[in-house]
C-alpha positions as CSV (number, residue, x, y, z in Angstrom):
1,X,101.7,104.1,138.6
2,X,101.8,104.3,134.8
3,X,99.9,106.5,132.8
4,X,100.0,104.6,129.9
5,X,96.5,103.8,129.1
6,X,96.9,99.9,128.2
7,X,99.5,99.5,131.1
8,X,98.7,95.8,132.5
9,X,97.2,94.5,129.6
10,X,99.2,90.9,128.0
11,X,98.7,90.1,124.5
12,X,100.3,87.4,123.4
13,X,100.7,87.3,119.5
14,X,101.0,84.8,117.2
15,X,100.3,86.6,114.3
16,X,103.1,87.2,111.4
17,X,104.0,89.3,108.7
18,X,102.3,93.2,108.6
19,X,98.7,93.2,110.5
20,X,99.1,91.3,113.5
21,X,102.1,92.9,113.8
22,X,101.2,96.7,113.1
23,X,98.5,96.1,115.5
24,X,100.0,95.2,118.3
25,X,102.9,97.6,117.4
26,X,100.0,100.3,118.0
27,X,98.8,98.7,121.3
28,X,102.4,98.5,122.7
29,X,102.6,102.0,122.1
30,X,100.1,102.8,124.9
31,X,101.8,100.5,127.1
32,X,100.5,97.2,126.6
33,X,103.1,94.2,127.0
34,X,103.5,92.0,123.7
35,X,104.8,88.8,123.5
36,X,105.7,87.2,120.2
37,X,105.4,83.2,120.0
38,X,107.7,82.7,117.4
39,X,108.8,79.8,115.4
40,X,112.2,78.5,116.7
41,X,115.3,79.4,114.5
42,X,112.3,80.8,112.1
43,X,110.3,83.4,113.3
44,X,108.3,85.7,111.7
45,X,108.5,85.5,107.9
46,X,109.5,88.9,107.9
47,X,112.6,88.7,109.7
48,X,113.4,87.6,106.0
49,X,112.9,91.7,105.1
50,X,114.8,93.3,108.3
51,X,113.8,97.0,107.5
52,X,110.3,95.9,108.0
53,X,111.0,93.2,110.7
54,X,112.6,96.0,113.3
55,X,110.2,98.5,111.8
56,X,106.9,97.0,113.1
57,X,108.1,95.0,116.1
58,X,110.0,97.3,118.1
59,X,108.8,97.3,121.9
60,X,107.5,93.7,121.7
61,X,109.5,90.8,123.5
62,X,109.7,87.2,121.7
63,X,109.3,84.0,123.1
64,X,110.3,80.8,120.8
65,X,107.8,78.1,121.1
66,X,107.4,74.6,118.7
67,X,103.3,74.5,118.9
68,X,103.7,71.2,117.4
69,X,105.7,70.1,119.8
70,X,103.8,68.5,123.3
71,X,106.2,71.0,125.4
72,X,105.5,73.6,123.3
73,X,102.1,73.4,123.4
74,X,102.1,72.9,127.1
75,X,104.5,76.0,127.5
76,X,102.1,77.9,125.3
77,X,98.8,77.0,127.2
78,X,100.4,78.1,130.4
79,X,101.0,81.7,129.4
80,X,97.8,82.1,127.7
81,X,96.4,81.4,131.3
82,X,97.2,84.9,132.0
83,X,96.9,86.7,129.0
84,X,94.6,88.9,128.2
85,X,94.4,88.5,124.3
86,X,95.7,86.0,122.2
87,X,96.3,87.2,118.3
88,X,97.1,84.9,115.5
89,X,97.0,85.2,111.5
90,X,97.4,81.5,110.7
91,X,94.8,80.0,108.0
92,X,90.9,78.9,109.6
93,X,91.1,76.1,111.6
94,X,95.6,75.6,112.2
95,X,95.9,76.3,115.6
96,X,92.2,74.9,116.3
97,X,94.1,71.7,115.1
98,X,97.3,71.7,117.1
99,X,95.0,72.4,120.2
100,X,95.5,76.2,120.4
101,X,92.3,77.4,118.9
102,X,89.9,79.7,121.1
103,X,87.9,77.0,121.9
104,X,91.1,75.0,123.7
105,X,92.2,78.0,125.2
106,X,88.8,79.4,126.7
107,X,88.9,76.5,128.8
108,X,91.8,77.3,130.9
109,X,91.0,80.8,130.6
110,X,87.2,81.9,130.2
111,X,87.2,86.0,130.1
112,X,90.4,86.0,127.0
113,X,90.3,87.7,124.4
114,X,91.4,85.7,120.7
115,X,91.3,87.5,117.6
116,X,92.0,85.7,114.3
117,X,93.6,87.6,111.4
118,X,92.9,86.2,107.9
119,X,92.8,87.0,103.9
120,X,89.1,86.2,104.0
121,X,88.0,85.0,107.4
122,X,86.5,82.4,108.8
123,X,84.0,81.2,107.0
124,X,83.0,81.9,103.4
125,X,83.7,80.1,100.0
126,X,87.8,81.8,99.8
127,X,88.2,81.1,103.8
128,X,91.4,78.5,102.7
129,X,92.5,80.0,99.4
130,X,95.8,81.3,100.2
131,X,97.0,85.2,99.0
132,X,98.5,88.6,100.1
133,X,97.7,92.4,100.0
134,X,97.1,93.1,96.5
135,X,94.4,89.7,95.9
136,X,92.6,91.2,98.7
137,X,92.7,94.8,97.5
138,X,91.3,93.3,94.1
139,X,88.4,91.0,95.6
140,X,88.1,93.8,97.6
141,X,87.2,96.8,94.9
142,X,89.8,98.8,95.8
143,X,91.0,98.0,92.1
144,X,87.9,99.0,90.8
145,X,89.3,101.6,88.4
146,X,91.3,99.1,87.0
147,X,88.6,96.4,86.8
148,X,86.4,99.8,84.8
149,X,88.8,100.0,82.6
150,X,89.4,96.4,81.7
151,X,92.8,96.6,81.6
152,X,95.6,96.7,84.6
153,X,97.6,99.4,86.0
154,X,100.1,100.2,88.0
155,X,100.3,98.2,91.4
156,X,100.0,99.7,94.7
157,X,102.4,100.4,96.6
158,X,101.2,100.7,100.0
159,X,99.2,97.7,101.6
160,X,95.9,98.8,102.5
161,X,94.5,95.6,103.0
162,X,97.4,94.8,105.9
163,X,96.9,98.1,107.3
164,X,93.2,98.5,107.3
165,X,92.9,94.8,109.0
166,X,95.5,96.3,111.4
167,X,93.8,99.1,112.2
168,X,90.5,96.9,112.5
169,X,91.8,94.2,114.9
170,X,93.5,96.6,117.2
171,X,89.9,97.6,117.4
172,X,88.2,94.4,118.0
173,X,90.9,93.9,120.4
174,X,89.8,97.5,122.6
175,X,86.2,96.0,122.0
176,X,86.6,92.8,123.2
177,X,88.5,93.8,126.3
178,X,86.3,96.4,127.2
179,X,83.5,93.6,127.0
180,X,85.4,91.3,129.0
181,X,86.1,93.3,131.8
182,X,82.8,94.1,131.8
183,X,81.1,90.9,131.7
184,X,84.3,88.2,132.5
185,X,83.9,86.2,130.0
186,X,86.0,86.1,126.5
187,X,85.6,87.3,123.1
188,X,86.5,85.3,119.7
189,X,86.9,88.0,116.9
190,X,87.2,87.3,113.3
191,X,89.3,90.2,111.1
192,X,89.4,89.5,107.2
193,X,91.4,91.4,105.6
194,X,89.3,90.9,102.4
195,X,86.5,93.1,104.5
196,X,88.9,95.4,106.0
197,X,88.9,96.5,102.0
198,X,85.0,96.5,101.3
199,X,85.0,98.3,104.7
200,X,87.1,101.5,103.6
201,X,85.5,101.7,100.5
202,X,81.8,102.2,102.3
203,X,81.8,105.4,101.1
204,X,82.2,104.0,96.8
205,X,80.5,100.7,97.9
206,X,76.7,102.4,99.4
207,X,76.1,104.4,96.5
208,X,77.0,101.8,94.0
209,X,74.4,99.1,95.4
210,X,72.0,102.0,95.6
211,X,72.4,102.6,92.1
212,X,74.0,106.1,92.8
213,X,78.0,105.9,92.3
214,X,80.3,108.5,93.8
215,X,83.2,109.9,91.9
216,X,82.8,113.8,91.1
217,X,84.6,114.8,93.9
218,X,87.6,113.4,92.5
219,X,86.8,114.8,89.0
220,X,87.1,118.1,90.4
221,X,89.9,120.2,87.8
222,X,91.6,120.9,91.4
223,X,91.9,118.0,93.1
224,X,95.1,116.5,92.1
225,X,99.1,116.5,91.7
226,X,100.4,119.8,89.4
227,X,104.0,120.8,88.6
228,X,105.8,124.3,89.5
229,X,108.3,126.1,88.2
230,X,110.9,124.6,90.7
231,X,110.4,121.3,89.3
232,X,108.4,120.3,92.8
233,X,105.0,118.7,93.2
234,X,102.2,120.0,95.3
235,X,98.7,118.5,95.8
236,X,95.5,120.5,95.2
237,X,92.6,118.8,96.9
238,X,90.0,121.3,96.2
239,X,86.8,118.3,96.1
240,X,83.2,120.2,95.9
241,X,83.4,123.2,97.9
242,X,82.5,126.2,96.4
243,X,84.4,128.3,99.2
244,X,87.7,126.9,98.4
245,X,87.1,127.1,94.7
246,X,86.3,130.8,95.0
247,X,89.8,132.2,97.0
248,X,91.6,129.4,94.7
249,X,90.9,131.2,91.1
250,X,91.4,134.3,92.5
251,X,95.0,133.7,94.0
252,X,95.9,132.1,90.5
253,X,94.6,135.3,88.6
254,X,91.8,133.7,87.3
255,X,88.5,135.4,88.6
256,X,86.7,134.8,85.4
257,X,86.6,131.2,86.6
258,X,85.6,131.8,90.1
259,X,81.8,131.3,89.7
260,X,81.9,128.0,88.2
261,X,80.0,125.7,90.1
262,X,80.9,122.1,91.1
263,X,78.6,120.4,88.4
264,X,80.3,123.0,85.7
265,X,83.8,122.6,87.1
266,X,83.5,118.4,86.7
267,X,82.1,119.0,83.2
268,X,85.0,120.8,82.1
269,X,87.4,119.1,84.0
270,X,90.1,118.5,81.2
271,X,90.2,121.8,80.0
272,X,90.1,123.5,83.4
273,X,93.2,120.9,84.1
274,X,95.4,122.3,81.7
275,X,94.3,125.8,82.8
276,X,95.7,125.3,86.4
277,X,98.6,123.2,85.3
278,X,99.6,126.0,83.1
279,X,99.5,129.0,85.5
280,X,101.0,126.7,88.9
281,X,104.1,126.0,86.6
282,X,104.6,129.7,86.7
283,X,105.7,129.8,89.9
284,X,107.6,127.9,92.8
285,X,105.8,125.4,95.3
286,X,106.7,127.9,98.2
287,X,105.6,130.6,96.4
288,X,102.4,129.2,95.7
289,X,102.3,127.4,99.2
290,X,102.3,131.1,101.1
291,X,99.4,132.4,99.2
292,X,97.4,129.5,99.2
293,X,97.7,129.6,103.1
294,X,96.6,133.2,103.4
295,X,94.0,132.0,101.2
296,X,92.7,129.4,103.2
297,X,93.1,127.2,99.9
298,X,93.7,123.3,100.8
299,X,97.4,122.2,99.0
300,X,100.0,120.5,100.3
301,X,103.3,119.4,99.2
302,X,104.3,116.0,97.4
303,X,107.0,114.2,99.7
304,X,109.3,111.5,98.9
305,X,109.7,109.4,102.0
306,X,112.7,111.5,102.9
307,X,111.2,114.5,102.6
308,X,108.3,113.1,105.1
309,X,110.6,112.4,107.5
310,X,112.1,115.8,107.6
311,X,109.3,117.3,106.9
312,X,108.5,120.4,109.8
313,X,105.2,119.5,111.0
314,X,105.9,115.7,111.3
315,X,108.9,116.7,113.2
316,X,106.8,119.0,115.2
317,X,104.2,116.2,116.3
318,X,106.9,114.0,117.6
319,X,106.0,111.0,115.6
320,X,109.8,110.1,115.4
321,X,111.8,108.6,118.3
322,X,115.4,107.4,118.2
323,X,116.9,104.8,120.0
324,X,120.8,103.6,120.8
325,X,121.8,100.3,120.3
326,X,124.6,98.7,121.9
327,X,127.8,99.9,120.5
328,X,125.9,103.4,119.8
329,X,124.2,102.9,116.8
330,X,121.1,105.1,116.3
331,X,118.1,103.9,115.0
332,X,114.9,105.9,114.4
333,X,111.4,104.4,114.8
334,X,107.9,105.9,114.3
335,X,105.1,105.6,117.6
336,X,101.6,105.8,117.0
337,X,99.4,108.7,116.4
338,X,97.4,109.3,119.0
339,X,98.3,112.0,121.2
340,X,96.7,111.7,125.1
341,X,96.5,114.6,127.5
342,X,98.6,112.7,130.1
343,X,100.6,110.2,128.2
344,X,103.5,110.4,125.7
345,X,103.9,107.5,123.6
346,X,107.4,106.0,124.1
347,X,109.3,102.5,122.5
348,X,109.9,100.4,125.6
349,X,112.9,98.6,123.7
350,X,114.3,97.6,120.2
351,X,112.9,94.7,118.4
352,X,113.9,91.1,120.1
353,X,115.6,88.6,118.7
354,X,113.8,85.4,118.0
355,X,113.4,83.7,122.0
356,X,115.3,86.5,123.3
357,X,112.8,86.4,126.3
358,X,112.0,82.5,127.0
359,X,114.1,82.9,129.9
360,X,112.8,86.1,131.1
361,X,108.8,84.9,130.5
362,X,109.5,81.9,131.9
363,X,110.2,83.2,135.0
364,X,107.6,85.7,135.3
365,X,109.6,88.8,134.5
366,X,108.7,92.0,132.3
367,X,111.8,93.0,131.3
């Protein structure tokens, strides 16, 4: 018997691009079987972008299915009769229209689960105004500097709106399941991505519609990025503590500092800035690592992507796993991070090829 702790469990995913498909990346992880319903000689968008295709879909099988097609439709229906969740990220009300909404579905299957991913949800004034990460980010707040400052900045570069939404419809999907094996009948779920933003930023958002905003702790002189003599970068996140501040002025050689408290500290910022930056460049990142660490002083080195890959303790928590393709090719994908006491996260198979599975599904098999 598997000890995979989502072993049995069918989702059956509709949804393209990066959340639908991060999320049920996670899920297969911990042994839950995904099927992709894919567009025929289509698919996912993403496929477009291969790197990203393989790196989110690994594990999952695909099934090729016309939806607006009578036989599609039909083939559809029948394996959402035993399925446990169904996930899509098409705009409010498509699949409701070709007959594939939750309603439709419920009927031939009352305890499923059907989450909907979508910029802004279901309902709402921008529910059908079309975007991608960085509109949500901005309706969002997470922005917000820029909006402050009246004038734009650098865009992000990693998609916190598609990976929060992620992260929050793998959830719903846990919840709903848990609530339908409890009860037997299904769940309908609505994820914006729009509130996966205003949802991170809780912590900024509460204090700013109290009246009370929160930023010192990022105004701290030692909570940041500084250069050292080796031309490397290493992060200081020193926020209010006083006991980090303390061991921290007196590994640099600057005791005189060490009784400046959190209010003074953020006062002086700048000036205490150019203090640090000044003596850090004075020695190498290692150099500076190994004391900090006897210290107790949070740092951490700046990676590249490279360098995060190779770096010891990612290696060390086995986040990596390779896999040989036909011919012997290696390829190296990431599992997810949760580590449980009697199960070790493994990739059940390289990412499919669009219908690569019809056959297989068709017929009731798993492999």
């Amino acid at each position: 018997m598997s000890t995979a702790p989502l072993a049995g469990l069918k989702i059956l995913s509709l949804a393209e691009q990066f959340p639908g498909p991060y999320a049920t990346m996670l899920l297969s992880d911990m042994g839950a079987e995904v099927i992709m319903i894919e567009r025929p000689g289509v698919g996912d968008p993403a496929r477009q972008f291969p790197p990203l295709f393989r790196a989110l879909n690994r594990g999952k099988r695909s099934v090729a299915l016309d939806l607006k097609s009578a036989d599609g439709l039909a083939q559809f229906r029948t394996l959402a009769q035993t399925a446990d969740v169904i996930v899509e990220g098409f705009r409010p009300g498509k699949l409701a229209a070709l007959g594939a909404g939750f309603e439709d579905i419920r009927k031939i299957n009352p305890s499923l689960v059907y989450v909907s991913i979508s910029g802004y949800g279901q309902d709402g004034p921008y529910r059908d105004r079309a975007g991608h990460d960085l509109s949500y980010e901005g309706v969002g707040g997470l922005l917000a500097d820029q909006a402050d400052a009246g004038q734009a900045g650098p865009l992000p570069t990693v998609p916190l709106a598609d990976i929060g939404a992620a992260l929050f419809a793998a959830i719903a999907i846990l919840s709903a399941v848990v609530s339908s094996q409890r009860t037997g009948q299904g769940r309908y779920v609505d994820v914006s991505m729009s509130d996966a933003v205003v949802s991170m930023l809780t912590a900024f958002l509460v204090p700013a519609a109290n009246g009370t905003p929160l930023g010192e702790f990022i105004a701290e002189p030692a909570y940041g990025v500084f250069t050292c003599k080796d031309g490397k970068l290493m992060t200081l996140s020193i926020a209010h503590e006083d006991w980090f501040w303390t061991p921290f002025c007196n590994v640099i050689g600057k005791p005189e500092l060490a009784g400046l408290k959190g209010r003074e500290r953020v006062a002086r910022k700048d000036a205490l800035r150019e203090e640090i930056a000044a003596v850090l460049v004075s020695k190498t990142r290692n150099d500076w690592g190994d004391q900090f660490d006897r210290a107790g002083v949070p740092w951490g080195p700046l990676h590249s992507l490279v360098e995060t890959l190779d770096d010891p303790h990612v290696r060390a928590r086995q986040l990596l796993r390779t896999m040989t393709q036909d011919g012997g090719k290696t390829e190296t994908f990431l599992v997810q991070p949760l580590k449980f006491d009697n199960f070790d996260s493994e990739i059940s198979g390289l990412p499919p090829e669009i219908g690569a599975d019809n056959d297989s599904v068709f017929a009731g098999g798993s492999d």
